[in-house]
C-alpha positions, 0 to 999 in steps of 0.5 A: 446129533443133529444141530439147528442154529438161530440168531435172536432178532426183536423184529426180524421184518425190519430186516426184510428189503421194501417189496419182500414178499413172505409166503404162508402155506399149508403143511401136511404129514406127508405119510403117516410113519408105521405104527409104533413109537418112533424117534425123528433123527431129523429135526427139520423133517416137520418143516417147522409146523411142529413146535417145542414150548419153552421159557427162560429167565436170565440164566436157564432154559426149561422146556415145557412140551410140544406146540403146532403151528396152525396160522400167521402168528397162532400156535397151539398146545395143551393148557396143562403146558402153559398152566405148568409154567404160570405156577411158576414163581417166576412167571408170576414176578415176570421174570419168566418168558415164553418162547417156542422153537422149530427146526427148518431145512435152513435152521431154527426158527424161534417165536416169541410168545406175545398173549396165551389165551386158555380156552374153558372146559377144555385142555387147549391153549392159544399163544399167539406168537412172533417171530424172532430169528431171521426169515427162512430163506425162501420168505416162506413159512410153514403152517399146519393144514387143519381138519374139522373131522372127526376120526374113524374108530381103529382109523389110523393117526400120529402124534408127534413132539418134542422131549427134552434130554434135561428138564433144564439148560444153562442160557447165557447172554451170548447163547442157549443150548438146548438138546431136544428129541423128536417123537412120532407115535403112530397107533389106532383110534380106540374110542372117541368122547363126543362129550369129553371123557371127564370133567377135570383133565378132559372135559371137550371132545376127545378121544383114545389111540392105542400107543404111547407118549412120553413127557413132553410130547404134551401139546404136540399136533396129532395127524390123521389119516390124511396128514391134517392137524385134527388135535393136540395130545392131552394126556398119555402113559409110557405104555399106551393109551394116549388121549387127543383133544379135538380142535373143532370145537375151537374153529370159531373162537376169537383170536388175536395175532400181533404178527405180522404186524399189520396183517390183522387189525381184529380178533379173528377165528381160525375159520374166519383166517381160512376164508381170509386165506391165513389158515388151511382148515378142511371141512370148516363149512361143516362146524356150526358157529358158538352160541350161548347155552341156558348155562351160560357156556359156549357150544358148537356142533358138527353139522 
């Protein structure tokens, strides 16, 4: 079994020499694996843009589902995986804190959650994250390359996440061992909800691929054909189908990012990040800005 090691740091930027240079660059699935529902041995091999959401009190770890790396300091995943730790009786008393981790080539890679935002008539959250074990060693970080689009009927795509071998893991103050599994679940697009497919579990753009999930996978980035970030995974059955919620609707929301410190002084979408270079969106030219409905909700549109 493959094992990833990490020291937890405050602020690991401290550490870093006057002069350092961190790099930010954009990832894609190199090839889409073959269709079927694969497991990953190489915990590194998504480079680090592929996230577990986990959270822990003084003495155990839980992990919650599977998250992706999309800029400096932003991940996302589905609500349902934040909405699951906030009923919590220790979130709520402030006992509880959220964490993510990632594999690289050089080790693990541990974020702090530092806001979650829950976007409305949606299955998406936003957690803006910093890092708290030390740099890679080429000072580069990895981030998801985005994609405005939306896929092809029986177009071919990815989904990928973490599932853990325990619902929960004893911490200590020394050290946290956590056992986790990489999924890839490759399949065809079957049907595509322009409108979203209900009003409770997925009220926004969505749509269906013919292959299965497994608990846990909740929140994971979805590739398309192209190897683009198109959505998260929402929802699945352990024999098919699986629903994707789209992230285009979502390119021109504000967020707020505190890492790296000083890198942002506003609240700035993920198409205003890509024009500032923070964020690789393909296809964010064709998403026409929110505006306010009759109904006092906010739309976009595909242009």
């Amino acid at each position: 079994m493959e094992k990833l090691t990490g020291v937890v740091r405050n602020n690991p930027t401290r550490n870093l020499p006057d002069g350092t240079i961190m790099s930010f660059e954009g990832a894609r699935l190199p090839s889409l694996p073959r269709e079927g529902f694969f497991e990953i041995p190489d915990l590194s091999s998504f480079e680090g843009i592929c996230l577990a959401v986990c959270s822990s009190t003084q003495d155990t770890t839980f992990v919650h589902g599977s998250a992706a790396l999309v800029g400096p300091g932003i991940a996302i995943t589905a609500k349902h995986v934040i909405q699951s730790l906030q009923q919590t009786a220790e979130w709520r008393d402030g006992a509880r804190s959220l964490f993510l981790i990632s594999g690289r080539p050089d080790g693990l890679i541990r974020w702090g959650a530092t806001r979650i935002e829950m976007l409305h008539e949606s299955d998406i959250a936003i957690v803006s994250v910093k890092l708290t074990t030390d740099f890679p060693k080429d000072r580069t970080i990895k981030v998801c390359e985005v994609s405005a689009r939306v896929p092809s009927l029986n177009e071919i795509i990815c989904l990928a996440g973490f599932r853990a071998a325990a619902t929960k893991f004893t911490t200590s103050p020394e050290q946290t061992k956590i056992s986790l599994n990489l999924y890839t679940s490759t399949g065809s697009v079957k049907t595509v909800y322009e409108a979203g497919r209900d009003r409770v579990m997925l009220p926004s753009p969505c749509f269906e691929v013919e292959t299965k999930t497994l608990l846990g996978m909740s929140g994971g980035p979805v590739f398309d054909h192209q190897g683009r970030v198109i959505g998260v995974i929402s929802t699945g059955y352990d024999e098919g189908p699986s629903y994707v919620s789209l992230l285009w609707p979502f390119l021109h929301t504000p967020l707020i990012s505190e890492w790296p410190e000083g890198l942002t002084s506003q609240p700035m979408s993920l198409v205003e990040r890509a024009n500032a270079n923070l964020a690789f969106i393909e296809g964010a030219n064709r998403v026409e800005k929110q505006i306010m409905t009759e109904t006092g909700k906010f739309a976009v549109r595909l242009l």
